[in-house]
Structures are given as structure tokens and as C-alpha cells.
C-alpha positions as CSV (number, residue, x, y, z in Angstrom):
1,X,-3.6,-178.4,-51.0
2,X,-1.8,-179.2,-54.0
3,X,-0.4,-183.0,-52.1
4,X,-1.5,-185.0,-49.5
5,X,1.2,-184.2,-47.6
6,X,0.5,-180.8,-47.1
7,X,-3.0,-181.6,-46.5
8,X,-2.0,-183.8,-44.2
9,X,0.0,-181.8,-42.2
10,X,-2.8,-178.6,-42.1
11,X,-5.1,-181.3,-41.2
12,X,-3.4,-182.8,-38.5
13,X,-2.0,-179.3,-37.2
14,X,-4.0,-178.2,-34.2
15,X,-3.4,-174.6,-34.6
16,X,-5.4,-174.8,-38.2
17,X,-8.5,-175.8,-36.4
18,X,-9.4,-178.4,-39.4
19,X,-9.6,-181.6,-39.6
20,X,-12.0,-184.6,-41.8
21,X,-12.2,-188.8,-41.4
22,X,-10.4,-189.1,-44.7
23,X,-7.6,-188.1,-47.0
24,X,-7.8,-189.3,-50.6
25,X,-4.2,-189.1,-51.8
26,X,-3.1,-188.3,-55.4
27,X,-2.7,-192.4,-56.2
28,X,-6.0,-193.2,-54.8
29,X,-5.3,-194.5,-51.1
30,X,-7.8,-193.0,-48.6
31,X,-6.4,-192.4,-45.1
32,X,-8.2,-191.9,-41.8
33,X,-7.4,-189.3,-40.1
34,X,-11.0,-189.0,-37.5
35,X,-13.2,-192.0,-36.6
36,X,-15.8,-192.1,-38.4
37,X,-18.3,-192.0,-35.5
38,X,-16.2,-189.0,-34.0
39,X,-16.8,-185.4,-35.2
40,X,-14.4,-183.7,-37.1
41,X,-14.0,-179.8,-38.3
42,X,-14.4,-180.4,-42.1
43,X,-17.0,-178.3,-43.1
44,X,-17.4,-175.4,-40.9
45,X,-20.1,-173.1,-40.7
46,X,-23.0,-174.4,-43.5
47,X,-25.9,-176.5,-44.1
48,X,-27.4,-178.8,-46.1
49,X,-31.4,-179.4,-46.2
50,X,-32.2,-178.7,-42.2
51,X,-29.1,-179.8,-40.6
52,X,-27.1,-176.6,-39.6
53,X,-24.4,-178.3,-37.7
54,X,-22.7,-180.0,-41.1
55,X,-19.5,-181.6,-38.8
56,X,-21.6,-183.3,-36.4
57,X,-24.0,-184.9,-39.1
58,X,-21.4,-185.5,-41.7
59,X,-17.9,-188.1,-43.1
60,X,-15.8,-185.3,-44.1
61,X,-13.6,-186.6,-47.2
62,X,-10.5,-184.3,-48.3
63,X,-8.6,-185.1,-51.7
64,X,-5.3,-184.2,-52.4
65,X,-6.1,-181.3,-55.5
66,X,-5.3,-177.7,-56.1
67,X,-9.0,-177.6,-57.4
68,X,-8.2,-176.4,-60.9
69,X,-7.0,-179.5,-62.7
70,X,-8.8,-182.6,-63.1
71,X,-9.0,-185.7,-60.4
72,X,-6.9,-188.5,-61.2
73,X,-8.6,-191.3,-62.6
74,X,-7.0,-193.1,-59.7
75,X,-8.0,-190.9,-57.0
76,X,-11.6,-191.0,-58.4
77,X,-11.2,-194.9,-58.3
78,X,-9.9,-194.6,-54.5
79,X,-13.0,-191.9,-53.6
80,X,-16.0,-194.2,-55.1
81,X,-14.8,-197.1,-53.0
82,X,-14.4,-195.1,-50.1
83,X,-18.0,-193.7,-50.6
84,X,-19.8,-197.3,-50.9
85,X,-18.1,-197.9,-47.8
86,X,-19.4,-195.1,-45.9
87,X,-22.8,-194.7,-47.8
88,X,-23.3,-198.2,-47.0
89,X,-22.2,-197.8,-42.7
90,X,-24.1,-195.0,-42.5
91,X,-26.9,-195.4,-44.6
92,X,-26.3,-191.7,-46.5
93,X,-28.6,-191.1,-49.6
94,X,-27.1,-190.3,-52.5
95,X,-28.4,-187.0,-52.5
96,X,-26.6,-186.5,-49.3
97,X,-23.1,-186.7,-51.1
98,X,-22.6,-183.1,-51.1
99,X,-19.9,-181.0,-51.8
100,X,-18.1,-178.3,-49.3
101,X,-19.5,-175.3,-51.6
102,X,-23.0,-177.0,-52.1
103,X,-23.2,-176.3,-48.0
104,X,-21.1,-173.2,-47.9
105,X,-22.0,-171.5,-51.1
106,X,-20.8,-167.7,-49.8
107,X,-17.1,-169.1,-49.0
108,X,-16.6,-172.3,-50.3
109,X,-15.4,-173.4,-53.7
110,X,-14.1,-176.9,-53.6
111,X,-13.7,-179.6,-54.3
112,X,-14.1,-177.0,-58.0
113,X,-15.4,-177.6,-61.7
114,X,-12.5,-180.1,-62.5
115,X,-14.5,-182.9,-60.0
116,X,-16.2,-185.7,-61.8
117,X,-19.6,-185.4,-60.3
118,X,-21.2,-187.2,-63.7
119,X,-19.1,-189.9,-62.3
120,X,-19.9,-190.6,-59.0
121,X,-23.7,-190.5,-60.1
122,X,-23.2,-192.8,-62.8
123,X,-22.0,-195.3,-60.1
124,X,-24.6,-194.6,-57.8
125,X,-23.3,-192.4,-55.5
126,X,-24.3,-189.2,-55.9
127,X,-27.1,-187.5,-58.0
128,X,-27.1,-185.7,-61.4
129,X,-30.4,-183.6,-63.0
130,X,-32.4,-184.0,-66.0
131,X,-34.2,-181.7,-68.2
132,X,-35.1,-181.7,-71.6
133,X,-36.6,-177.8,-71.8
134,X,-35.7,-174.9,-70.1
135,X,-37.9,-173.4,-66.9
136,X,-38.8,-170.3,-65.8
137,X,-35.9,-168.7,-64.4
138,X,-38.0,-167.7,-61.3
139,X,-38.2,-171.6,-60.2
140,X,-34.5,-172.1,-59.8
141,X,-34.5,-170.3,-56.2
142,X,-37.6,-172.1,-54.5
143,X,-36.0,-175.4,-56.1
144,X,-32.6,-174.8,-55.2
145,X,-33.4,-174.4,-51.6
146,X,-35.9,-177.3,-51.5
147,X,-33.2,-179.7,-52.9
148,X,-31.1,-178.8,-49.7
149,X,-29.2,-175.6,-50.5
150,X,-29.1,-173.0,-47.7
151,X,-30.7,-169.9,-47.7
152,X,-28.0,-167.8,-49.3
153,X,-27.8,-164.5,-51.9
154,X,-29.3,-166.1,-54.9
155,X,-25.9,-165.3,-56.6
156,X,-24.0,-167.6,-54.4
157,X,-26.3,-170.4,-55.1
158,X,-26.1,-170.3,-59.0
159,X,-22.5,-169.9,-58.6
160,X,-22.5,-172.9,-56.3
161,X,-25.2,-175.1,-58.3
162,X,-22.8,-174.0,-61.9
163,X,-19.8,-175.4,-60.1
164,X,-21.2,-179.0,-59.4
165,X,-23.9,-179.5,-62.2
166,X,-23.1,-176.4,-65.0
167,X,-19.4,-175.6,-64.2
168,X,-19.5,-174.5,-68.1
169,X,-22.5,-172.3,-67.7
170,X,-21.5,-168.2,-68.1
171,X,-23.9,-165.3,-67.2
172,X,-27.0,-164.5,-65.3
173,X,-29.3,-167.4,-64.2
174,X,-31.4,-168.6,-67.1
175,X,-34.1,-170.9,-67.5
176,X,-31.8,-174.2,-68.1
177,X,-30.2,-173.7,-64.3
178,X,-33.8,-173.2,-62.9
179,X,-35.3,-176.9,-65.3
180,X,-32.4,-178.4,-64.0
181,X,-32.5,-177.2,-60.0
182,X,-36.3,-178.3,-60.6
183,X,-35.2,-182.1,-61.7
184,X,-33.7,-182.6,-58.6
185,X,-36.0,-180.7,-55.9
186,X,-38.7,-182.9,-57.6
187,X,-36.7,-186.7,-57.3
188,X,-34.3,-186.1,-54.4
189,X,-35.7,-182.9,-52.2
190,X,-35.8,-184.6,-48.5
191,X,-39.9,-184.4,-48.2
192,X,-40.3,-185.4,-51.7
């Protein structure tokens, strides 16, 4: 929604069958909207590693953003304090601070390429890859999917994977998306 207002309102609107435990408007403020320990319809149908029911095992976080300009530097501020406070109530691994089209790659597309993920991991709460070489192209499925994306069309995933960690990256799946899927199957997979 391109304000908080409107997001408010489709949020709190019954007949939209939405909802999520926070609202990150344009200046930074975060609102509840769900108790935290209360389930709300955030994510809809998804997973992430082996949990298949994402709005029962999740703190769904909306921000006020069309999705194709940047995040305030403001609202960024407002979402990293919001995150050390859930991280730290609930105990979530970084890794765990997923995005809606991480778990949803076949219909989901937010929060979009303009969200500072570099960001959030820099401060600890959230995860960016390494790699200094290329891989075979072959290992970006297998890694994908052991890091904690679902089992979707492998052109969903890359499209998925490019929007949070390559939202530059054009063409078909090449050996840079399969070093860098690798990197974090290998540090962060949830059996590593």
C-alpha cells in the first residue's frame, strides 16, 4: 500500500482476510495491530525450512511502501528496532528474518528490490552471503532449498533469491547465484 493508512485500513478490514502484529509507517513508528503471541493472516499459504503453516509460526511485520522505491532511512531505523525486539522475545535466528516472497516465491514479491537487506544484516538481524568464485550452476537448487526455500519451479526461486540477495542480477541462473545460495545453505541451513 503506498501509506500506512491504507494499509491500515486493508489490514484491519475483515472482509480482506489479512492482517500482521505490526505496521511500520512511512516516519518510522511501528504499530500493533495482532498480539504478538496471537496468530495473524500475514503470510498466507508458504513455507520456510519445514514449517508449512508460516502465520502460526511467525511476527508478521508490514511497512508502509509501494515496493518500487526505496525505504526511508527512517522507517528502516523504526524496522531494526522493532526486530531486536521481537528477535530477542522470541528467540528468532537471524536466518529466520525472511521475507513474504522468500516463503511464497510463486505469488509473492514484497517487501521488493528497493529493501535494504545489506542493512538489516549488517546490524545483526538478518543474513547476507559470501562468495568469492562462482559455483556450478547445478548447486544453486539443492542449496536454495536446504537454506529454507520451499520446493518451488526453480524459476521462482532465482527470481525470489535475485530479489533479496541479486535484485540487480539479469538472465538465466548462473554460477554466482548458485556460490552465493551455497554460502548460506552452508552457515545458516537449519541442520547445519
Amino acid at each position: 500500500m503506498a501509506t500506512a493508512a491504507e494499509a491500515r485500513a486493508r489490514l484491519c478490514d475483515p472482509a480482506h482476510e489479512v492482517s500482521a502484529h505490526w505496521l511500520i509507517d512511512e516516519a518510522g513508528h511501528a504499530e500493533a495491530l495482532v498480539g504478538e503471541a496471537q496468530r495473524a493472516w500475514h503470510a498466507g499459504a508458504g513455507c520456510w525450512a519445514d514449517i508449512a503453516d508460516i502465520n502460526s509460526h511467525s511476527i508478521g511485520i508490514e511497512m508502509a511502501n509501494r515496493g518500487d522505491h526505496p525505504f526511508a532511512a527512517a522507517q528502516m531505523d523504526g524496522l531494526e528496532t522493532l526486530l531486536r525486539g521481537v528477535i530477542a522475545r522470541w528467540g528468532i535466528p537471524p536466518a529466520n528474518v525472511i521475507a513474504h516472497s522468500d516463503m511464497a516465491p510463486t505469488r509473492k514479491g514484497d517487501p521488493g528490490a528497493r529493501f535494504d537487506w545489506q542493512r538489516l544484516a549488517r546490524a545483526g538481524l538478518s543474513v547476507w552471503p559470501q562468495a568469492d568464485v562462482p559455483a556450478d550452476p547445478a548447486a544453486f537448487l539443492p542449496a536454495a532449498r536446504a537454506f529454507g526455500y520451499p520446493d518451488a519451479p526453480v524459476g521462482a526461486l532465482l527470481a525470489s533469491f535475485r530479489l533479496r540477495f541479486r535484485p540487480w542480477a539479469r538472465g538465466a541462473l548462473d554460477g554466482w547465484d548458485a556460490a552465493l545460495a551455497s554460502d548460506l545453505a552452508r552457515r545458516f541451513a537449519p541442520n547445519s
